[in-house]
N, C-alpha and C positions, 0 to 999 in steps of 0.2 A: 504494500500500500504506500504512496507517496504521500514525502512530509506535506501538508495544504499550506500551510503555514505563510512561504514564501511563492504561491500560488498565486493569478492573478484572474481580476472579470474575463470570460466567464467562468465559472466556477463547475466542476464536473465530478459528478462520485466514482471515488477509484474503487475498486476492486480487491475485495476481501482477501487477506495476503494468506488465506487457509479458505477449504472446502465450508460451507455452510452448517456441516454434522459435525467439524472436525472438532469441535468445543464440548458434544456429547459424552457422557451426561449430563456434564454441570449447565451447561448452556444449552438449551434446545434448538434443534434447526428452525423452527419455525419462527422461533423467540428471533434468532439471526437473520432470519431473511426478512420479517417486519421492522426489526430495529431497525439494519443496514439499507434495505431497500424503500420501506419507506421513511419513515422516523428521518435518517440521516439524509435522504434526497429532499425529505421536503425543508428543511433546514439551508441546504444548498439551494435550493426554487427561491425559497423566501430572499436571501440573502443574493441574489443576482436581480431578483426583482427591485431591491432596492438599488443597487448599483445602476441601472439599466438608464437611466434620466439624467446620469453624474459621468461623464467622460473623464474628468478629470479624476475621483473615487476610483474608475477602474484600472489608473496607470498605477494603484498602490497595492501593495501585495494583503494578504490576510492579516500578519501580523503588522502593519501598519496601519490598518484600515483600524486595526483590533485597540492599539496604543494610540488612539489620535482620537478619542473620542467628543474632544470639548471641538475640533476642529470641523466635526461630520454635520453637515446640512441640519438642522433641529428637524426636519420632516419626516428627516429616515433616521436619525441617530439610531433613537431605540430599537427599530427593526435590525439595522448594521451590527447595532451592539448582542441582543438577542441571539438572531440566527448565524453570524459570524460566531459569537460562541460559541454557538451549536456546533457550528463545522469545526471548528477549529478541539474542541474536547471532544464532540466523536472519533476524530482522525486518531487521537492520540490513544484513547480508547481501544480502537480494533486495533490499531500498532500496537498496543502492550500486553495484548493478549495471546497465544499459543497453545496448542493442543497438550493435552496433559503428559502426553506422552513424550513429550522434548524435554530434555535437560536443562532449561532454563528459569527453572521457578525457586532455586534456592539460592541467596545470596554466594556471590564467592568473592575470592582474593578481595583486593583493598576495600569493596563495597561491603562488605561483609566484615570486613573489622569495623571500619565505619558505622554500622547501625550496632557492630555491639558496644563500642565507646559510647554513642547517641542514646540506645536505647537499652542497653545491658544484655543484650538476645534478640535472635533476630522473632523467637515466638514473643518478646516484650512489645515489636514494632506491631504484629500481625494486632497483637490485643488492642493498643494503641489508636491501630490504625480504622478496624472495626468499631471500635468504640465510637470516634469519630465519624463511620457510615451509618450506623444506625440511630445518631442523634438526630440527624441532619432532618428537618422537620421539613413536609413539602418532597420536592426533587432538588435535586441538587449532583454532588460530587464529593468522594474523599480523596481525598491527594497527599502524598506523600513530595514534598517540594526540598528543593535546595534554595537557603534564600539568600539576599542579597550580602549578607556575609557569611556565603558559602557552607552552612548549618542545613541538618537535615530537620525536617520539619513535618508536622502533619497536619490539615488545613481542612475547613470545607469551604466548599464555594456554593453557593446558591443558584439557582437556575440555573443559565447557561454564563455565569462568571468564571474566565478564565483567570489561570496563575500570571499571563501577562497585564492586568491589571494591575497588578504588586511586584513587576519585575522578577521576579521568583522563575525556578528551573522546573516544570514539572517529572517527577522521576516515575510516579506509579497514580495512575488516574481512574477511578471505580466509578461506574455511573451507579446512580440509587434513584433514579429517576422511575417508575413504576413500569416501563413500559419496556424497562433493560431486563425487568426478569417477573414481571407481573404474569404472564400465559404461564410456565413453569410450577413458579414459587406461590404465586397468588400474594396472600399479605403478609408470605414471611420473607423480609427483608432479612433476616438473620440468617437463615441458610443461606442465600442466596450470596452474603457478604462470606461466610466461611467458607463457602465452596469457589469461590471466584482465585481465593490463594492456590487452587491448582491449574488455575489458568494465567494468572498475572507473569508478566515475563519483567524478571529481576533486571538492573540496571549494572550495566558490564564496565564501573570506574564508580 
């Protein structure tokens, strides 16, 4: 899946960087092809539909569009801001996820000392980090961030607020938004957050 990030108008849904089943059984295909193909397209509709009237808006990539917001037309901010979110934390989203079956879900080398300094174990972070997705009232995000003085960190964000509003690195991003694991889980966000650590793909520095 390509980063969106430094993407420009028009804005186009890439392509799921694993099979639809491949997340089975923690994530259902079905749950993946509604999130991904719609949920995530209509996110991208919205946000190109806002650009579409603004020539000058479409010469700036996502993450500028995303950090410029006192500068965005007052008629579309909120839409730019919203659904640019949207793209912008989906993308990172199905990029930090992988099939259970790949060796990328346990921290290692220098990342891995680093959350045990940060957080004493890397099962301290997972509690941590959990704790923080099922607070999260509404939809929203938990995030695991690097921030601007280079600290690891764990965060929520609200609707579609991304971690470039606060300059911050995002490192591991959960949606808890209802519609990420609602068909599956139904109202239990708590499975749905404890089962997601065999699909999160750990950060390799």
């Amino acid at each position: 899946m390509q980063n969106m990030q430094d993407m420009k108008y028009p804005f186009t849904l890439p392509a799921l960087p694993y099979a639809y089943d491949a997340l089975e059984p923690y994530i259902d295909t079905e749950t993946m092809h509604y999130h991904h193909d719609k949920h995530f397209q209509t996110y991208i509709n919205n946000l190109n539909d806002a650009l579409k009237m603004y020539p000058r808006l479409q010469n700036m990539t996502l993450r500028q569009l995303l950090c410029s917001r006192l500068k965005l037309p007052a008629d579309v901010r909120d839409k730019i801001m919203n659904n640019g979110g949207g793209v912008f934390n989906h993308n990172l989203f199905f990029q930090g996820l992988a099939p259970a079956s790949e060796p990328v879900h346990t921290p290692q080398g220098a990342f891995a000392r680093e959350v045990d300094r940060t957080f004493g174990s890397f099962a301290a972070l997972k509690d941590a980090f959990n704790e923080q997705a099922l607070a999260v009232f509404g939809s929203g995000w938990s995030a695991l961030i690097r921030d601007k003085l280079g600290r690891l960190r764990i965060v929520q964000l609200k609707n579609q607020e991304t971690t470039l509003m606060y300059g911050t690195q995002p490192l591991l991003l959960l949606d808890v938004w209802e519609h990420a694991y609602y068909l599956k889980y139904k109202n239990d966000r708590k499975d749905y957050v404890e089962n997601a650590w065999n699909l999160l793909v750990m950060p390799q520095a």
